[in-house]
C-alpha positions as CSV (number, residue, x, y, z in Angstrom):
1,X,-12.3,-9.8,-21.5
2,X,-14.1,-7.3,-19.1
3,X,-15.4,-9.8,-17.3
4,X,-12.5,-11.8,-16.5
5,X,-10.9,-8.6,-15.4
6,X,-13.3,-7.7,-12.9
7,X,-13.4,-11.2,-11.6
8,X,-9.6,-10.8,-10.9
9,X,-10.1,-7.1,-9.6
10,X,-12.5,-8.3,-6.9
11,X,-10.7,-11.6,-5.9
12,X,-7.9,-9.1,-5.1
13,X,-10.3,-6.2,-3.2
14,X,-12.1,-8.9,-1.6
15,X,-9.0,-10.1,-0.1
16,X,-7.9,-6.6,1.0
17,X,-5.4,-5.9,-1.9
18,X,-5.0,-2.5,-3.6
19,X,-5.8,-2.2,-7.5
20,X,-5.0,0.0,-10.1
21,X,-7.9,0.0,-12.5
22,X,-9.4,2.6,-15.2
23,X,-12.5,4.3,-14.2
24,X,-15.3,6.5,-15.9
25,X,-13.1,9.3,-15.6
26,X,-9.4,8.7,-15.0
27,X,-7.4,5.8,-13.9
28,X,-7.5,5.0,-10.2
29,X,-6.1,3.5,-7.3
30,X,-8.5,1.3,-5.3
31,X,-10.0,-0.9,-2.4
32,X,-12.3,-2.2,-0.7
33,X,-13.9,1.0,0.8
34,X,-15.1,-0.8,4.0
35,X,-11.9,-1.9,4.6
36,X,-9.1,0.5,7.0
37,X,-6.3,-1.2,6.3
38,X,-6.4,-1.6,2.7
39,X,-7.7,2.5,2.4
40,X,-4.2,2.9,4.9
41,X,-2.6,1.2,2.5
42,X,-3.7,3.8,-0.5
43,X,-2.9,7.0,1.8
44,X,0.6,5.5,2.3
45,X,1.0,4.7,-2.0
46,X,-0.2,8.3,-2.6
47,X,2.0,9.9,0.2
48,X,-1.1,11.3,1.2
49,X,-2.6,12.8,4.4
50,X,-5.3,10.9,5.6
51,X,-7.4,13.6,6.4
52,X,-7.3,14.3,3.1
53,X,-10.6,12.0,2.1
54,X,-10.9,9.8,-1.4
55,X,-13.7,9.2,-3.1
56,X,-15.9,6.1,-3.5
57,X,-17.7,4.3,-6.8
58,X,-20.9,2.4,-5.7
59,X,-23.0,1.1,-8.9
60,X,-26.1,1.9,-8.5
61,X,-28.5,4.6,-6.6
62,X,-29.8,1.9,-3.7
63,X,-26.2,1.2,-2.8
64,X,-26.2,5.2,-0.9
65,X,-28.6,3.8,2.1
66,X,-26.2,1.7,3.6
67,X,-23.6,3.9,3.0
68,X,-25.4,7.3,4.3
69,X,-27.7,7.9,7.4
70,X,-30.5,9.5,5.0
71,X,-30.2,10.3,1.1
72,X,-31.1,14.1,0.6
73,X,-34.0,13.7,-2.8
74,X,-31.3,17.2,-4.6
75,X,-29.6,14.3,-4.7
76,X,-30.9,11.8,-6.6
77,X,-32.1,14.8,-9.4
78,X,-28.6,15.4,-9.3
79,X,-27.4,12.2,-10.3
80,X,-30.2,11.5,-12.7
81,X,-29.6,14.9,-15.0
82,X,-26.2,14.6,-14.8
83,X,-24.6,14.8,-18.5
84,X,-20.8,14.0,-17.2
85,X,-19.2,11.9,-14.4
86,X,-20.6,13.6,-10.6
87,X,-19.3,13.4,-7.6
88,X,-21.4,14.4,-5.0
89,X,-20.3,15.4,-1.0
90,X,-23.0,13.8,1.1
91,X,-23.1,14.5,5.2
92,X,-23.4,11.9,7.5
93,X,-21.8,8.8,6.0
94,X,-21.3,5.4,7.9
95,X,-20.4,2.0,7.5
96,X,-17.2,3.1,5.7
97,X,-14.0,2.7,6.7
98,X,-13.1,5.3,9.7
99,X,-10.3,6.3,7.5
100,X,-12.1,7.3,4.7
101,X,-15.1,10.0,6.1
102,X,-13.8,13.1,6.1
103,X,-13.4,14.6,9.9
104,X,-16.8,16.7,9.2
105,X,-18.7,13.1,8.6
106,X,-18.4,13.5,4.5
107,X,-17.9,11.7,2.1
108,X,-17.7,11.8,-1.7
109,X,-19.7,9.7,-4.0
110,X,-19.8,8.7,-7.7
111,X,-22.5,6.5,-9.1
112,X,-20.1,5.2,-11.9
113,X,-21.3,4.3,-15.2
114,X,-18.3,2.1,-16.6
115,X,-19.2,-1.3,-17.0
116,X,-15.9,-2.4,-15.8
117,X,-16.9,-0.5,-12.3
118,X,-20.1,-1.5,-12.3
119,X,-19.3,-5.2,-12.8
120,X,-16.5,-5.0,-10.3
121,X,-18.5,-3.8,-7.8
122,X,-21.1,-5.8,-8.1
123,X,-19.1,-8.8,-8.0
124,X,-17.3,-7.7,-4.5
125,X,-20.4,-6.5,-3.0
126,X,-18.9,-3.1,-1.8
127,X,-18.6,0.8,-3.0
128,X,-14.8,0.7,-4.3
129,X,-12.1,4.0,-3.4
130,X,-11.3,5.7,-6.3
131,X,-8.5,8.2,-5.8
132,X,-6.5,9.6,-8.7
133,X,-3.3,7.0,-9.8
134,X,-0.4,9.5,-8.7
135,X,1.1,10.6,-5.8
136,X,0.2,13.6,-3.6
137,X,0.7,16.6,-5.4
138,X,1.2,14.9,-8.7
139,X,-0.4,15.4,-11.7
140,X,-3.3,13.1,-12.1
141,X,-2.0,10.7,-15.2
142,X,-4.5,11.7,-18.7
143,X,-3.8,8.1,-19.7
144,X,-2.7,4.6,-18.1
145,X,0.9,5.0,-20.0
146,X,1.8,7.9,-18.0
147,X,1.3,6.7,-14.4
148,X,4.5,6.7,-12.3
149,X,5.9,3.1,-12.6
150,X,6.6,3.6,-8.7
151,X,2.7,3.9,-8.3
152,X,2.7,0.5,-10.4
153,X,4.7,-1.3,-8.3
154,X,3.1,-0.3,-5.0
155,X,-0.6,-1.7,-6.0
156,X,-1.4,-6.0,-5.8
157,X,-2.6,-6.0,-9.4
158,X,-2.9,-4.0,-12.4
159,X,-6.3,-4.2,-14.5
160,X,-5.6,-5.2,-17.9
161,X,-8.7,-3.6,-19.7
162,X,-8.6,0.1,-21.2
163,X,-4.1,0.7,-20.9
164,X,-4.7,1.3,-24.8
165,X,-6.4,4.2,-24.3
166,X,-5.0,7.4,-25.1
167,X,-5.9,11.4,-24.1
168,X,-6.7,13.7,-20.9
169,X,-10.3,12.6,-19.9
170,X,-12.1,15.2,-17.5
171,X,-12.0,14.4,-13.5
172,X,-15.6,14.3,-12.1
173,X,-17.8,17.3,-11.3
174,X,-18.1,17.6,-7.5
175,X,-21.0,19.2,-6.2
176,X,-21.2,19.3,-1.9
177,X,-25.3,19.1,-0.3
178,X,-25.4,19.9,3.2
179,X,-28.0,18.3,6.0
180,X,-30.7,20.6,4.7
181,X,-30.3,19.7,0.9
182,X,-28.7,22.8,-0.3
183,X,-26.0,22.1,-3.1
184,X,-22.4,23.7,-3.9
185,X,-20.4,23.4,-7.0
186,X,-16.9,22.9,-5.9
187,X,-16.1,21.9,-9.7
188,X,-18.1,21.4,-12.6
């Protein structure tokens, strides 16, 4: 089943199509994070501020050098010890969508861990935006049953694996490293 879910999932990314899919924390709206127009797209679903920056998944460590000029070593001990979800601030990112780097050249990161995430990235080829499934100043939804049906409509295709599930799981920790290395909780 997973697998047939992240094959649709990235037919519709690749193509530039917004999703709305569950991730190692909570569910998410998402694209293809290379792409402007489909990250536009999210800002505009959200009634968000686009220099407000999302988040992006990538699968795996190696994926951060094309997706960052140099990748600070805190870093990687960071994401290897990490006992819950991490999202870390990195300087200096590129080959992103314009729209999605923060003004000060940041970005946020999550190496994910959910299969579904992994797989659908893997099968596009490209980190994936993860932004919270509500609209700006919303509550983030706990569970797929209480996402605004407005949010539901706005998105190309809902995932079908996970809308079972039930309960409040925890957002990310985000920790911010600067050029020189040095780390900041902004939540843990």
């Amino acid at each position: 089943m997973i697998d047939v879910e992240a094959r649709i999932a990235g037919a519709v990314v690749s193509s530039g199509g917004i999703i709305l899919y569950p991730t190692d924390t909570i569910w998410g709206i998402g694209c293809d994070a290379t792409n402007g127009e489909a990250v536009q797209r999210i800002y505009e679903i959200k009634q968000r501020s686009d220099s407000k920056s999302m988040l992006v998944l990538m699968a795996q460590i190696s994926m951060l050098n094309q997706y960052l000029e140099s990748v600070p070593e805190q870093a990687l001990e960071i994401i290897r010890s990490a006992l819950k979800p991490t999202t870390i601030i990195y300087p200096d990112a590129r080959n992103l969508a314009p729209n999605l780097i923060a003004a000060d050249g940041t970005i946020g990161i999550r190496i994910t861990t959910d299969e579904f995430c992994r797989q659908l990235i893997g099968l596009t080829g490209v980190p994936i935006v993860s932004t919270s499934a509500n609209s700006s100043g919303k509550p983030a939804p706990g569970s797929f049953s209480a996402i605004d049906p407005s949010i539901l409509q706005e998105v190309d295709h809902v995932v079908g694996w996970r809308q079972h599930e039930t309960g409040s799981p925890a957002p990310s920790a985000i920790i911010r490293l600067d050029d020189h290395g040095r780390s900041t909780v902004i939540r843990s």
